[in-house]
Backbone as a printed PyTorch tensor [residue, N CA C, xyz], in Angstrom:
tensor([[[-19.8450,   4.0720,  23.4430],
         [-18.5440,   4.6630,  23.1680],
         [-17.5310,   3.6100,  22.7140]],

        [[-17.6660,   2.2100,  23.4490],
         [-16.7730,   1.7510,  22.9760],
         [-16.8900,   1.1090,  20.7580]],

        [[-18.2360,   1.1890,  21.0380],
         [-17.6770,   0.9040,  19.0230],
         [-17.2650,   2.1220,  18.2720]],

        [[-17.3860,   3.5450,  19.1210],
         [-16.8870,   4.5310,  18.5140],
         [-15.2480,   4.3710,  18.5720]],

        [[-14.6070,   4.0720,  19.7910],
         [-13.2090,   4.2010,  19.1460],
         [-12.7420,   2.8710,  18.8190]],

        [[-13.7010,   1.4210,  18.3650],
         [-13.4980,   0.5270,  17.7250],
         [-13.2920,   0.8360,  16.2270]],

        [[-14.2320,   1.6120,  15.7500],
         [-14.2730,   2.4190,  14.7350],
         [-13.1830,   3.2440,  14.6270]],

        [[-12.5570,   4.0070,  15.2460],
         [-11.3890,   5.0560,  14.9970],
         [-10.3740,   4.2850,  14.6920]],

        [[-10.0550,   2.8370,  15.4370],
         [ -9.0210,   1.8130,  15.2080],
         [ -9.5170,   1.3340,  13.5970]],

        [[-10.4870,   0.4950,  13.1140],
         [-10.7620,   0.4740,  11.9860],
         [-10.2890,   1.7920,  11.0030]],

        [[-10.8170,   2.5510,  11.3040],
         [-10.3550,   4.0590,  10.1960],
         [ -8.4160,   3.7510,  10.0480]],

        [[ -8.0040,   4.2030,  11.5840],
         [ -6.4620,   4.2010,  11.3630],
         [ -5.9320,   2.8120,  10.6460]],

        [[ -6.7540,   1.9260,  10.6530],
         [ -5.9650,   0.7530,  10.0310],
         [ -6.2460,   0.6610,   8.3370]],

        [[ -7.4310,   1.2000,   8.0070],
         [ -7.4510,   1.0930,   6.5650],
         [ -6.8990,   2.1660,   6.4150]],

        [[ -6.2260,   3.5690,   6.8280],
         [ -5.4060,   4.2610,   6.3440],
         [ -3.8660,   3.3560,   6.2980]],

        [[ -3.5570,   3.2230,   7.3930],
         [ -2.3430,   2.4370,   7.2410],
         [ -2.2430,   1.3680,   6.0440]],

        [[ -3.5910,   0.9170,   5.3420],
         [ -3.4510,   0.2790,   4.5730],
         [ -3.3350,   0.2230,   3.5330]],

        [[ -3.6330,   1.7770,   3.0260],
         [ -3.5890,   2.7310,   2.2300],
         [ -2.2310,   3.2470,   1.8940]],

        [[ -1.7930,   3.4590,   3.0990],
         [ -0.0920,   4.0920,   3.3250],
         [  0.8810,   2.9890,   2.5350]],

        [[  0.5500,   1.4090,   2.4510],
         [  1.2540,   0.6490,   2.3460],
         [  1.2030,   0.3100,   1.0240]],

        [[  0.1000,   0.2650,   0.2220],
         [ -0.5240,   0.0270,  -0.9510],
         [  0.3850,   1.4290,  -1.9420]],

        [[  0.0680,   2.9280,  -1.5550],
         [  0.7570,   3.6380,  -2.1840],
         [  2.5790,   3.7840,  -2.4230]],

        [[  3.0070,   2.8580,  -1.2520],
         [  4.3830,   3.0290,  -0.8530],
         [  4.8920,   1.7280,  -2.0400]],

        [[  3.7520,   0.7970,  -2.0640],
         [  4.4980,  -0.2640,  -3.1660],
         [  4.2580,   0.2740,  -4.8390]],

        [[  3.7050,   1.7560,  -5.2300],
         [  3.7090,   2.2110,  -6.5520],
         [  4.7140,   2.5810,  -7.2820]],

        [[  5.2900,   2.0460,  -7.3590],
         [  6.9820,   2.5760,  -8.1840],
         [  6.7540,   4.6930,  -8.8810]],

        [[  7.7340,   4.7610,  -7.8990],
         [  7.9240,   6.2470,  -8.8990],
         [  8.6860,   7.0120,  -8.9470]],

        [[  9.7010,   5.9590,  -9.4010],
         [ 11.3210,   6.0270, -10.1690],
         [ 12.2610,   5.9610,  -9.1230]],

        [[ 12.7280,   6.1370,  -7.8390],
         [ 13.5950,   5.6010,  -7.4880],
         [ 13.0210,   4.2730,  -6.6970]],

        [[ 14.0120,   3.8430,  -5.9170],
         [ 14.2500,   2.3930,  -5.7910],
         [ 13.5650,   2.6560,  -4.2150]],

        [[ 12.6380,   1.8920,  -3.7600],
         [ 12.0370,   1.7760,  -2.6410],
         [ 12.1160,   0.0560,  -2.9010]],

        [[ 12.2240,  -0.6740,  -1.4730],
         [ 12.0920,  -1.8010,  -0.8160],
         [ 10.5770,  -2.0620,  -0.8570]],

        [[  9.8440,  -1.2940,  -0.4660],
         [  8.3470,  -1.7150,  -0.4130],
         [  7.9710,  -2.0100,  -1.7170]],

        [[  8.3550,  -1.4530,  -2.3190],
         [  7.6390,  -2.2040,  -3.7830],
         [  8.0940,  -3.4650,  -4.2120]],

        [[  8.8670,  -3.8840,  -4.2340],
         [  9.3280,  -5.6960,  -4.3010],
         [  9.2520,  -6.5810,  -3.2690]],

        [[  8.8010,  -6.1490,  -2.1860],
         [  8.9840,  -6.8030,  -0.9210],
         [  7.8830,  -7.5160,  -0.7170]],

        [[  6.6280,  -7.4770,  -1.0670],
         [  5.5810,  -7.8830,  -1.0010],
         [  5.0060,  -9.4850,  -2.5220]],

        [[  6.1380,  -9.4090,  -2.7900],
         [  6.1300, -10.0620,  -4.5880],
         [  6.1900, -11.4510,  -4.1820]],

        [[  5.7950, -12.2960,  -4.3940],
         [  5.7420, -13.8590,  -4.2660],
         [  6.5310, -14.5200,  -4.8120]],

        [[  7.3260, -15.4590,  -3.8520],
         [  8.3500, -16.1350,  -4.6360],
         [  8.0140, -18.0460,  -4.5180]],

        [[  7.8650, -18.6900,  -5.6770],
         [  7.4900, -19.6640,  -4.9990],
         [  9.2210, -20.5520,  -4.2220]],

        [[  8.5880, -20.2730,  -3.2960],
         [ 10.1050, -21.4090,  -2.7580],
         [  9.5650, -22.4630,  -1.5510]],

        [[ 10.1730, -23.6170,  -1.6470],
         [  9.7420, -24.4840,  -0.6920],
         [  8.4550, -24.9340,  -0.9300]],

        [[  8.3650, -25.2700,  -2.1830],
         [  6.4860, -25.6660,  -2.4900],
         [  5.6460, -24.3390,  -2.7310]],

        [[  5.5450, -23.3960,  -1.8660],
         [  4.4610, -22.4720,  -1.7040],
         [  5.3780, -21.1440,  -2.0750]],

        [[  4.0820, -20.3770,  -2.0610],
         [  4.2720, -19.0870,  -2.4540],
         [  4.3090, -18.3150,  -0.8380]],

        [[  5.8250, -17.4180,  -1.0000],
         [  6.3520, -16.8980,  -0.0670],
         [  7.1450, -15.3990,  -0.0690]],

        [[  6.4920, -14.4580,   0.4560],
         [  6.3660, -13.1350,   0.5550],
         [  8.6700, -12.9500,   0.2870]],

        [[  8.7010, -12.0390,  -0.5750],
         [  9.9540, -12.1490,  -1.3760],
         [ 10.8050, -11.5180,   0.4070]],

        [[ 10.3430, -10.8760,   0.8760],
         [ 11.1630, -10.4070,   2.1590],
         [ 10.8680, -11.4880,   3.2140]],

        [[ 11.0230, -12.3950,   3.2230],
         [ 10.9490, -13.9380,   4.0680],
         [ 12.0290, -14.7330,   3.3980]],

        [[ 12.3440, -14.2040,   2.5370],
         [ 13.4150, -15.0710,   1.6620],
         [ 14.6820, -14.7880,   1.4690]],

        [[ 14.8650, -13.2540,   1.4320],
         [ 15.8860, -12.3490,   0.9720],
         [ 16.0990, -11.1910,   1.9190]],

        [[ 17.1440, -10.5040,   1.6110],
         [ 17.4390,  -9.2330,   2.4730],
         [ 17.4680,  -7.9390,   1.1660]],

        [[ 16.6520,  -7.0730,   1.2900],
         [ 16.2740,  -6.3270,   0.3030],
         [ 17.0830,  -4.4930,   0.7830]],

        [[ 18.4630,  -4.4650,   0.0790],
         [ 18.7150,  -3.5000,   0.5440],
         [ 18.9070,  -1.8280,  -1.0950]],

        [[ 19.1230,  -0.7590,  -0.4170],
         [ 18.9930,  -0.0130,  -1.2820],
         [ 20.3020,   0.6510,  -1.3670]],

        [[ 21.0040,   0.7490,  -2.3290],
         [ 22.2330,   1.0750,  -3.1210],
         [ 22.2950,   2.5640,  -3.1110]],

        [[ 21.4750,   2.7960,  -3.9980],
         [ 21.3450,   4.2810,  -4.4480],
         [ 19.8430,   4.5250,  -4.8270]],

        [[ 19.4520,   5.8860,  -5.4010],
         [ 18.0860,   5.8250,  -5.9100],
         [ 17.7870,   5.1980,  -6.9130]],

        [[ 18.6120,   4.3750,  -7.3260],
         [ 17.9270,   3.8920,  -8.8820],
         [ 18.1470,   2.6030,  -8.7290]],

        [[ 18.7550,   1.7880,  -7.7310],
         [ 19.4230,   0.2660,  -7.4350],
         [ 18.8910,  -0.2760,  -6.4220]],

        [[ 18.5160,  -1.4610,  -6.5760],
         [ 17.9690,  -2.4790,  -4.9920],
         [ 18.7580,  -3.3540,  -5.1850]],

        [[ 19.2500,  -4.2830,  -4.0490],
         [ 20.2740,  -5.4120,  -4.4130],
         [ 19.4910,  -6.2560,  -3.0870]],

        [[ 18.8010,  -8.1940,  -3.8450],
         [ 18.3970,  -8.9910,  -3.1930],
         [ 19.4250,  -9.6650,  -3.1440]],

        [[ 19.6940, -10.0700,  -1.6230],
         [ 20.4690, -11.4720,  -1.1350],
         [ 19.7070, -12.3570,  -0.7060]],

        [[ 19.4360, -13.0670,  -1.7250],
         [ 18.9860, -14.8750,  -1.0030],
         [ 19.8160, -15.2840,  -0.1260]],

        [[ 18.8950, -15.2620,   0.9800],
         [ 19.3760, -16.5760,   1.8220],
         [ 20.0150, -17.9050,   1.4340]],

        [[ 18.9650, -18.5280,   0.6660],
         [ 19.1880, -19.7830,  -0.0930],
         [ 19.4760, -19.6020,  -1.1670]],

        [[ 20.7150, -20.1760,  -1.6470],
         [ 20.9790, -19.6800,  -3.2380],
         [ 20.4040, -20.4330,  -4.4120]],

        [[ 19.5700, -21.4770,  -3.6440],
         [ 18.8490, -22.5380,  -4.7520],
         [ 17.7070, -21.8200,  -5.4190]],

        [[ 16.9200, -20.1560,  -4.4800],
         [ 16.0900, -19.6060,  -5.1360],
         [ 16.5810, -18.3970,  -5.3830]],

        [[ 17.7990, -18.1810,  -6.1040],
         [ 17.9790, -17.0870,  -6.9300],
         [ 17.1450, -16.9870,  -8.2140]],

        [[ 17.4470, -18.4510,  -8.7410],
         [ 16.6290, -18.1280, -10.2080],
         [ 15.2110, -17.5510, -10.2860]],

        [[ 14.5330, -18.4100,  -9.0850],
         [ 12.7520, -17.9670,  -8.7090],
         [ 12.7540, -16.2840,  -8.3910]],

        [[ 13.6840, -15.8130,  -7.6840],
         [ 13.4500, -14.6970,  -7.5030],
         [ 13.6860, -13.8730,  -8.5400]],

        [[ 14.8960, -14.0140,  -9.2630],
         [ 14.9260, -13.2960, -10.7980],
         [ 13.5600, -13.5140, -11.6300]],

        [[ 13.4950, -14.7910, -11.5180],
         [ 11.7370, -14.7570, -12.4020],
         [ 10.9960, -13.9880, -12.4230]],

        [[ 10.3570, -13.7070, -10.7100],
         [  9.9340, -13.0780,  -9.6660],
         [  9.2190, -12.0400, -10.7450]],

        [[ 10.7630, -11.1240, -10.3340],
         [ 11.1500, -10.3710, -10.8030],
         [ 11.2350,  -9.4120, -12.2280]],

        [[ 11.0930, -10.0830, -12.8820],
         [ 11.5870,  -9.7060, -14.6620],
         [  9.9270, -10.0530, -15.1270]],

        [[  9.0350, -10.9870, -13.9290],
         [  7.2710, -10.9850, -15.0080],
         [  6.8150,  -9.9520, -14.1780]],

        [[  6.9970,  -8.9310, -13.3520],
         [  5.9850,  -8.5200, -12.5650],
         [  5.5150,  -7.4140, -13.1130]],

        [[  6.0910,  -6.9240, -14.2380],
         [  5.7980,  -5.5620, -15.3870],
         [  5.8320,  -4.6300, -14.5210]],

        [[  6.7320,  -4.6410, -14.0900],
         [  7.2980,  -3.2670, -13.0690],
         [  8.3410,  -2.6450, -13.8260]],

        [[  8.9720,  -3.0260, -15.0730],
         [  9.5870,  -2.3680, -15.4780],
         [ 11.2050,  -2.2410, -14.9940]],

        [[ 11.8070,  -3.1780, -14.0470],
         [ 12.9940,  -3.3930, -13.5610],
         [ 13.8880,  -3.8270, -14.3640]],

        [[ 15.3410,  -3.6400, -14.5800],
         [ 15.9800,  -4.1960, -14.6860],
         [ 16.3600,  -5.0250, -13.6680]],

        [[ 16.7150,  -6.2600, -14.1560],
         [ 16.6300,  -7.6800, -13.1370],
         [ 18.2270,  -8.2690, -13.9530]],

        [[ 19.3630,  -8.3600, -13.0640],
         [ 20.5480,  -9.1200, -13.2110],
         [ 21.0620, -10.0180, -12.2670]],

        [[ 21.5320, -11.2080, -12.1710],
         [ 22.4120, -11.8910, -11.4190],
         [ 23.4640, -11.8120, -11.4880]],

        [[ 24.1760, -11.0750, -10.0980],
         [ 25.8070, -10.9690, -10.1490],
         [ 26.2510, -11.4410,  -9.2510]],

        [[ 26.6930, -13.2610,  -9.5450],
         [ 26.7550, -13.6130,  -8.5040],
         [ 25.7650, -14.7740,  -7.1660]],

        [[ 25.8570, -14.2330,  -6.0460],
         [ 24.8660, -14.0580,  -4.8000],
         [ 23.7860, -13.0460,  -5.1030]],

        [[ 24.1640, -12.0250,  -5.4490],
         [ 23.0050, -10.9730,  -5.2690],
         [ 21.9230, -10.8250,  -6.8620]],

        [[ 20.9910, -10.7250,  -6.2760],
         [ 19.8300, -10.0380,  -7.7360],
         [ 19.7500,  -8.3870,  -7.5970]],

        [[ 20.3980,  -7.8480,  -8.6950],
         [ 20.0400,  -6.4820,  -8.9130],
         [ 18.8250,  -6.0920,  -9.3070]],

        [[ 18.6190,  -4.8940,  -8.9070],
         [ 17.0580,  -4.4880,  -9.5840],
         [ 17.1020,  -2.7600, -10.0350]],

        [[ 17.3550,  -2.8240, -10.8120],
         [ 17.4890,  -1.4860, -11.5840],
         [ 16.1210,  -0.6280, -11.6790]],

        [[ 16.1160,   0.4790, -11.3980],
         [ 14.6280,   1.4010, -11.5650],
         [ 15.2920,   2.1290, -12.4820]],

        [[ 14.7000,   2.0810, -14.2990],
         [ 14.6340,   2.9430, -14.9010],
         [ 13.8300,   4.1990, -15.0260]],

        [[ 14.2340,   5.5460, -15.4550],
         [ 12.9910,   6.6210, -15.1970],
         [ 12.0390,   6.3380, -15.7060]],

        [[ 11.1400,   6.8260, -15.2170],
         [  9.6460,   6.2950, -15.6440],
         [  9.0930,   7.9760, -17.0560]],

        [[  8.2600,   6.8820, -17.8910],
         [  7.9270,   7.7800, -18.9210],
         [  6.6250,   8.2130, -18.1210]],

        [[  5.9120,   9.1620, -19.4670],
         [  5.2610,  10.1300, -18.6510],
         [  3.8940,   9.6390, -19.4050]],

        [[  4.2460,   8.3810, -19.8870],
         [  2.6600,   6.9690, -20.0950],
         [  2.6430,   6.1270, -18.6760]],

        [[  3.3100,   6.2410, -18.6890],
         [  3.7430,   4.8950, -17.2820],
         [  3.5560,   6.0630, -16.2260]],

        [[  3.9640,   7.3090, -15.6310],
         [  3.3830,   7.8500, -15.0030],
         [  2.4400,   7.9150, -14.6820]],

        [[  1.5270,   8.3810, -15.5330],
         [ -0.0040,   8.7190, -15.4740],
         [ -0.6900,   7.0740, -15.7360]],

        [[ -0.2140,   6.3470, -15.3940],
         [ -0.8900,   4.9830, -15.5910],
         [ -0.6770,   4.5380, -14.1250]],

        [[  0.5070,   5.1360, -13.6630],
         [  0.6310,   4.8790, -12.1360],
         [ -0.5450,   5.6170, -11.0570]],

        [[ -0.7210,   6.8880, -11.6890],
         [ -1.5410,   7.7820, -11.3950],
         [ -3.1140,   6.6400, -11.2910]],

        [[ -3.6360,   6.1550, -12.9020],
         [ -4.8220,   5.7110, -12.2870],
         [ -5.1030,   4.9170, -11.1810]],

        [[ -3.8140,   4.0380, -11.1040],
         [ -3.7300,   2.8540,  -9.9860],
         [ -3.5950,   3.5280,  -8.6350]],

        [[ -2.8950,   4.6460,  -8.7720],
         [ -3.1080,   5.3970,  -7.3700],
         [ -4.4900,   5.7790,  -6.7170]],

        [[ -5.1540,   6.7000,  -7.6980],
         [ -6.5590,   7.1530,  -7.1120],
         [ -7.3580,   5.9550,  -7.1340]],

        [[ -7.3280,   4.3560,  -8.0020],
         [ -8.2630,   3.2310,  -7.3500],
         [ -8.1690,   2.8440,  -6.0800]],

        [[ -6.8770,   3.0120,  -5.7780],
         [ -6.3130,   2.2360,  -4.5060],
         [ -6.9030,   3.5370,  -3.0610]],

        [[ -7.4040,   4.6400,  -3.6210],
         [ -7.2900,   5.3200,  -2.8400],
         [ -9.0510,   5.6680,  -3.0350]],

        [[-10.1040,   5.4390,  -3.8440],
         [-11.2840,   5.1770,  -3.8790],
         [-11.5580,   3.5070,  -3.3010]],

        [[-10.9010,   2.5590,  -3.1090],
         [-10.8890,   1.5040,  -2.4230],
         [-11.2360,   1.6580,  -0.6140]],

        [[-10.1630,   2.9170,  -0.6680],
         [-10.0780,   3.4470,   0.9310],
         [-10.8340,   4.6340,   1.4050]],

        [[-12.1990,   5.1070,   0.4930],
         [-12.9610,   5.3470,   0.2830],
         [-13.9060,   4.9730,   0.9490]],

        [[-14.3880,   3.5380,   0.4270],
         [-15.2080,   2.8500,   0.1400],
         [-14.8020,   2.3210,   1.8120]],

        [[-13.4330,   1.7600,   2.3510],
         [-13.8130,   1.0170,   3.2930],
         [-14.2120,   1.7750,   4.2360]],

        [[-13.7700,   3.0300,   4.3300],
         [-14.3880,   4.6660,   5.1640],
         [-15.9600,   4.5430,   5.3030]],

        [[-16.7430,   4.2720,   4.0250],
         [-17.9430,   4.3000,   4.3240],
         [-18.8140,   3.0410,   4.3870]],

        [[-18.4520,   1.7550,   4.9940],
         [-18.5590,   0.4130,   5.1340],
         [-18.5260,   0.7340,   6.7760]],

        [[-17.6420,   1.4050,   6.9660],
         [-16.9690,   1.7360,   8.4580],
         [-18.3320,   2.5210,   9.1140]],

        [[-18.0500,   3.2670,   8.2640],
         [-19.4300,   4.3940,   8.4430],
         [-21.0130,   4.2840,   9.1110]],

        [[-21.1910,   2.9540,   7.8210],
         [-22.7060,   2.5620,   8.0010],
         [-22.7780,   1.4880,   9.1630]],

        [[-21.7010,   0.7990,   9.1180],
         [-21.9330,  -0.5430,  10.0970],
         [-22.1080,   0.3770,  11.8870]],

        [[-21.1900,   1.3430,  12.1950],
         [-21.1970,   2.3460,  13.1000],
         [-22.6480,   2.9900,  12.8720]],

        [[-23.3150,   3.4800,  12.1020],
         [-24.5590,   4.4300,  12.4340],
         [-26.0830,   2.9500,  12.2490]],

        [[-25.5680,   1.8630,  11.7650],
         [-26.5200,   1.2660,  12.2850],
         [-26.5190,   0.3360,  13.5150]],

        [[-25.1980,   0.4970,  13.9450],
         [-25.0040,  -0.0150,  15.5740],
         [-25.4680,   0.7350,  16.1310]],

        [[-25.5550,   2.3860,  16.0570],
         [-26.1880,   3.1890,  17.1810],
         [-27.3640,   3.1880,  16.4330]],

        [[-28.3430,   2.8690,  15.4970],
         [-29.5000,   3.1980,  15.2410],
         [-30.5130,   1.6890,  16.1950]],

        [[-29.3310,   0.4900,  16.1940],
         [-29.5690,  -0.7030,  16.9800],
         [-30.1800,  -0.4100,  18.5900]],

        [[-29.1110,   1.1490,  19.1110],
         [-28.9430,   0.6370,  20.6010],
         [-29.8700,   1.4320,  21.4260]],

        [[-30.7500,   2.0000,  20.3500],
         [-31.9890,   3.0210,  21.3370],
         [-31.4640,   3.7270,  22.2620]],

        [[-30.3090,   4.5430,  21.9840],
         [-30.5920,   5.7310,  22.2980],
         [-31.4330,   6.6080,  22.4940]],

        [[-31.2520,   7.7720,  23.1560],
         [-32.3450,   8.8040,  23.1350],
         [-31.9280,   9.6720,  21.6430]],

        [[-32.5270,  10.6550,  21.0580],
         [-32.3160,  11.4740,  19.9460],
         [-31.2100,  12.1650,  20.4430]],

        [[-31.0940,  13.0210,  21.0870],
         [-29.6700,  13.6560,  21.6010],
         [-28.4730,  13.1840,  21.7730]],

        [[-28.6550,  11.8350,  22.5700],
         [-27.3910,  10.5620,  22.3590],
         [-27.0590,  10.2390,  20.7680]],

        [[-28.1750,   9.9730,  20.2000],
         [-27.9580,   9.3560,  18.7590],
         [-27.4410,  10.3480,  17.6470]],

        [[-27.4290,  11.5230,  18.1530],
         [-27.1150,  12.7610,  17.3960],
         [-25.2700,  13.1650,  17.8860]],

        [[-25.2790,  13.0450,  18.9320],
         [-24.0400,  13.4010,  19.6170],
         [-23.0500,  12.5530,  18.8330]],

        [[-23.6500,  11.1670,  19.1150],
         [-22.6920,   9.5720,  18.6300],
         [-22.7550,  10.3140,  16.8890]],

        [[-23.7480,  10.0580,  16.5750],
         [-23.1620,  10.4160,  14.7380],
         [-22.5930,  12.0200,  14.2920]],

        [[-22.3370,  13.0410,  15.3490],
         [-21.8240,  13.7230,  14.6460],
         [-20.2540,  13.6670,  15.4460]],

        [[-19.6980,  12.7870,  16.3140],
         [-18.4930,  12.1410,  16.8960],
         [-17.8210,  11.6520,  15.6240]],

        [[-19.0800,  10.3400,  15.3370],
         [-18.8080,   9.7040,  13.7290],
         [-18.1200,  10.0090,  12.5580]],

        [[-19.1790,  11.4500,  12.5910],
         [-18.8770,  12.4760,  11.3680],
         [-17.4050,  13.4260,  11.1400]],

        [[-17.2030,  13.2840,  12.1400],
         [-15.6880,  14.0900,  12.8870],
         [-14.4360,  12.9190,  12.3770]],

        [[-14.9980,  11.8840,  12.6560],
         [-13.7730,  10.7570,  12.7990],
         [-13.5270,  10.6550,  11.3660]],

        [[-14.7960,  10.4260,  10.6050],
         [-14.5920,  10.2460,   8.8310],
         [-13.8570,  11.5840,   7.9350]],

        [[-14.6130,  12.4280,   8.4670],
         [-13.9070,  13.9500,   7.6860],
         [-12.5780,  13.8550,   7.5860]],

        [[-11.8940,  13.4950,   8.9690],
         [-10.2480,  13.3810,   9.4280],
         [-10.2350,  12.3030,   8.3930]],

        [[-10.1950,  11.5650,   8.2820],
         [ -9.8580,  10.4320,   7.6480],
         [-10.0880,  10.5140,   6.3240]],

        [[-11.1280,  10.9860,   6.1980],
         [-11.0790,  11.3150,   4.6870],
         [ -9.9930,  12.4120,   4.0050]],

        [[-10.0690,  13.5900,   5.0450],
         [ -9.1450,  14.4460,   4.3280],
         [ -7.2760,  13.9130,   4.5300]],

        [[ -7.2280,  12.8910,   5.5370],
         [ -6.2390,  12.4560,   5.1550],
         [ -5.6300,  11.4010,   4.4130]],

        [[ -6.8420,  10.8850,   3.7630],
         [ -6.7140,  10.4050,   2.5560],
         [ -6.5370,  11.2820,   1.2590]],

        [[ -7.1440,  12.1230,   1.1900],
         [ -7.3740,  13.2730,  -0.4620],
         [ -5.8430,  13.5740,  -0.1490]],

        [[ -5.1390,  13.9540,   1.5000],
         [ -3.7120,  14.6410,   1.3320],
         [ -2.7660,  13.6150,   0.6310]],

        [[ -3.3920,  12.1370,   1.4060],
         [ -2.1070,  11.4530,   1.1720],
         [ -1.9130,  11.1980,  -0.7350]],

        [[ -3.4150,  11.4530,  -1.1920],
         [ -3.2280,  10.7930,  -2.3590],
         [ -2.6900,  11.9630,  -3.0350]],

        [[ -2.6570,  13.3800,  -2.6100],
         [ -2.2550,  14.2330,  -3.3770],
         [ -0.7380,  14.3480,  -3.3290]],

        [[ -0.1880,  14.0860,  -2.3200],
         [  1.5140,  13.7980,  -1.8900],
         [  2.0380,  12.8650,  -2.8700]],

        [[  1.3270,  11.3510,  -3.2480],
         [  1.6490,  10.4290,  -3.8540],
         [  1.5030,  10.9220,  -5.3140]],

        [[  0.7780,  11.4930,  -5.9100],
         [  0.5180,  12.0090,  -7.3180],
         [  1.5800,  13.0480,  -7.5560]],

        [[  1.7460,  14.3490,  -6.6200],
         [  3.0890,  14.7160,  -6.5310],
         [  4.3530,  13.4280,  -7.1280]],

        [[  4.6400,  13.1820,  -5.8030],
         [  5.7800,  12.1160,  -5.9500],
         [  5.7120,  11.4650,  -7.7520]],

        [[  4.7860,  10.6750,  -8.1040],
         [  4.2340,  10.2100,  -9.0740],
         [  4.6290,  11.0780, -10.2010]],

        [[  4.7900,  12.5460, -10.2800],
         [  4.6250,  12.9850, -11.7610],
         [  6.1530,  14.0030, -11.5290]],

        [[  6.4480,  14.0960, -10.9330],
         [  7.5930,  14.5800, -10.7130],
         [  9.1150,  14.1720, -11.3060]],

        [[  9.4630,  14.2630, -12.1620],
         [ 10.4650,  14.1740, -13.0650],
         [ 12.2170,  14.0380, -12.1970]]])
């Protein structure tokens, strides 16, 4: 039992990882998660842009970064303006603006493919999860009734997980094409 709900922790975490991956897809207004994760080099190394800055939201179409340090404003505008996200990127000041223009309906459906990879990725780690679990119990000599019980427990845990993956990706494709 216990690699079964070792396994349920695995499942909830590659969903959560899933949750996080779709939340950074731009689709047209201004979310924090999508720039927050962007690399800035400061201090020698490359450093997660929300370690650096305070990333707040204006309105739906505006993000406004405050550097801490004002020596990496410019790095973060860089950042910013190569990541083909499609932002408007200004310095006014202290702060870096970040403008979300509406998204066309090429760039939509291009968001779209990157959605369902990211979400056949979480797929894939579902059934990695899967096999490593049914050949731990094929390991532990069970009796047939035990080994049947344990994989259709298994089978229960993936279905959930799977179908709350197909929901989440169908919520995000929503969001995604929605004008």
């Amino acid at each position: 039992m216990i690699l079964l709900s070792e396994a349920q922790t695995r499942l909830s975490g590659a969903l959560d990882h899933l949750t996080k991956e779709l939340a950074a897809i731009r689709t047209g207004r201004a979310n924090p998660q999508i720039i927050e994760g962007m690399t800035v080099d400061a201090y020698g190394q490359k450093m997660p842009l929300n370690q650096v800055a305070n990333i707040n939201v204006v309105d739906a179409g505006l993000l406004t970064v405050n550097v801490w340090d004002k020596t990496l404003i410019n790095e973060v505008e860089k950042t910013l303006k190569t990541s083909e996200m499609g932002f408007g990127v200004s310095v006014d000041g202290d702060l870096v603006r970040v403008s979300f223009p509406p998204l066309s309906e090429e760039r939509r459906t291009e968001y779209v493919k990157v959605m369902k990879d990211k979400l056949e990725d979480s797929r894939i780690a579902v059934r990695v999860i899967r096999k490593e679990v049914l050949d731990w119990i094929d390991e532990q000599g069970f009796s047939e009734d035990e080994k049947k019980g344990k994989e259709k427990e298994l089978q229960t845990m993936i279905d959930s997980v799977n179908s709350e993956i197909e929901e989440t990706g169908k919520k995000k494709e929503t969001e995604l094409m929605t004008v």
